[in-house]
C-alpha positions, 0 to 999 in steps of 0.5 A: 216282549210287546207287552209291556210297552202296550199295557203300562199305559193301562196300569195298574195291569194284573196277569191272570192267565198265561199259557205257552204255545211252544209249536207256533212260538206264542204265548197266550194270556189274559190280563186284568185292568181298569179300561177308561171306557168299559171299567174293569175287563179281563183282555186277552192277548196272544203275542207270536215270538217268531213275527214279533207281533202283538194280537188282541185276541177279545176282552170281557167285563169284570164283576165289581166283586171279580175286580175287587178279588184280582185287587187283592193280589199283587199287579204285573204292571205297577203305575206309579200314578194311575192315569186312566182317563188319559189312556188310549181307549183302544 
């Protein structure tokens, strides 16, 4: 999946949402991270499996308290070191 690749340079990444979409060959998800512009968003993300391609389908900011409660679970994406100053500010 194109996921992965795109997201590990927001790492640490938490998966919050996922729901698959069998008659159009998609999943739909929602992820967690620390962006370097906007702080703490929830993204989300549909990745069509018959084109292979990758959409950004919007994002919201988080809460303090909303990113703390996702922090407490484990993340999808793990960062060996945290780099967000330098991650793409898309």
């Amino acid at each position: 999946m194109k996921a992965i690749p795109h997201l590990e340079q927001y790492a640490p990444v938490w998966l919050v949402d996922q729901q698959v979409i069998p008659d159009d060959e998609a999943v739909q998800f929602n992820v967690v991270f620390q962006h370097s512009l906007y702080g703490w968003v929830n993204r989300r993300y549909r990745y069509d499996a018959f084109n292979n391609v990758l959409y950004h389908k919007g994002q919201n900011l988080l809460s303090p308290d909303a990113a703390l409660e996702v922090q407490e679970t484990d993340p999808w994406i793990v960062a060996k070191v945290a780099d967000i100053p330098n991650a793409y500010g898309g």
